[in-house]
C-alpha positions as CSV (number, residue, x, y, z in Angstrom):
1,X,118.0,68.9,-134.2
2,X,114.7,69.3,-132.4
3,X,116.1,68.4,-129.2
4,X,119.1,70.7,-129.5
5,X,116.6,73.8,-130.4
6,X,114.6,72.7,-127.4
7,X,117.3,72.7,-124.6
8,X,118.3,75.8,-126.1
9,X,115.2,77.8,-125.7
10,X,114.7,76.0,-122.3
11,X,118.6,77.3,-121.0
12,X,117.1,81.0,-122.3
13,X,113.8,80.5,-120.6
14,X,116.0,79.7,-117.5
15,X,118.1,82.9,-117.9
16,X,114.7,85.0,-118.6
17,X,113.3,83.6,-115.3
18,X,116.3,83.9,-112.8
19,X,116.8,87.6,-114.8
20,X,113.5,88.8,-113.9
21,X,112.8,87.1,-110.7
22,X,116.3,88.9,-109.2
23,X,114.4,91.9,-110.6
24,X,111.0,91.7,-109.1
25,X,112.9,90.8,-105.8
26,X,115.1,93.1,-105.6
27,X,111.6,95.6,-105.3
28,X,112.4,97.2,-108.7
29,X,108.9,96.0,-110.0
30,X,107.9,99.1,-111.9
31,X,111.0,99.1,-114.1
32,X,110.8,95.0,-114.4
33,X,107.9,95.4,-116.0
34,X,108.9,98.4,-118.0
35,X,111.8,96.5,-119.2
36,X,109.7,92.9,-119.5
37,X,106.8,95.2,-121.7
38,X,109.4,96.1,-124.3
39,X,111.5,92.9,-124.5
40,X,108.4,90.9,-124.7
41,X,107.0,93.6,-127.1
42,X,109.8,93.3,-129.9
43,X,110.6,89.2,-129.3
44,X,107.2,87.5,-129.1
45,X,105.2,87.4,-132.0
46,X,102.2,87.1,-130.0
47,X,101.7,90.8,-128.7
48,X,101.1,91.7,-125.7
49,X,98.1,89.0,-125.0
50,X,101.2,86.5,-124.5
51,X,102.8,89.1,-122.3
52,X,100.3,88.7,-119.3
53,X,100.6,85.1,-119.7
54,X,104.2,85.5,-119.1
55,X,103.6,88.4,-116.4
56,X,101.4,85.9,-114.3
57,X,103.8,83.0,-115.0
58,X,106.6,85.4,-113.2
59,X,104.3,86.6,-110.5
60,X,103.4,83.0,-109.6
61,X,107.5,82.4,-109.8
62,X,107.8,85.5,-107.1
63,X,105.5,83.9,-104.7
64,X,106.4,80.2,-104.8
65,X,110.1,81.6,-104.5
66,X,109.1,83.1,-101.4
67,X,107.9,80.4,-100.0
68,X,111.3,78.5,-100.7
69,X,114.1,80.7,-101.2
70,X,116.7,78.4,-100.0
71,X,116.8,77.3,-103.9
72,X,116.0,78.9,-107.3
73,X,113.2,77.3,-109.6
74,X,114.0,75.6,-112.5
């Protein structure tokens, strides 16, 4: 069962990160982040201390994608 909940969450975690990556690159930062703020805000039960972590995590995404954009991250 743990193994099913994991891949799960991973396959999500995917979807979040292509989702929000296609936004950032598509120059539409402001509202990415807008939009990241309050689905962060109502899913995470850290607050918004676990938001930055997942802000940096995506800026970090943004710049090794442009580095290699022949092929998403996984």
């Amino acid at each position: 069962l743990n193994a099913t909940v994991e891949h799960t969450a991973s396959e999500i975690l995917f979807v979040q990160k292509q989702y929000y990556y296609e936004k950032i690159k598509n120059k539409t930062l402001y509202y990415s982040l807008l939009e990241f703020w309050l689905f962060t805000k109502h899913t995470d039960f850290c607050g918004c201390s676990f938001f930055w972590v997942r802000y940096l995590f995506f800026l970090l995404l943004e710049h090794v994608n442009e580095t290699k954009m022949d092929k998403p991250i996984l």
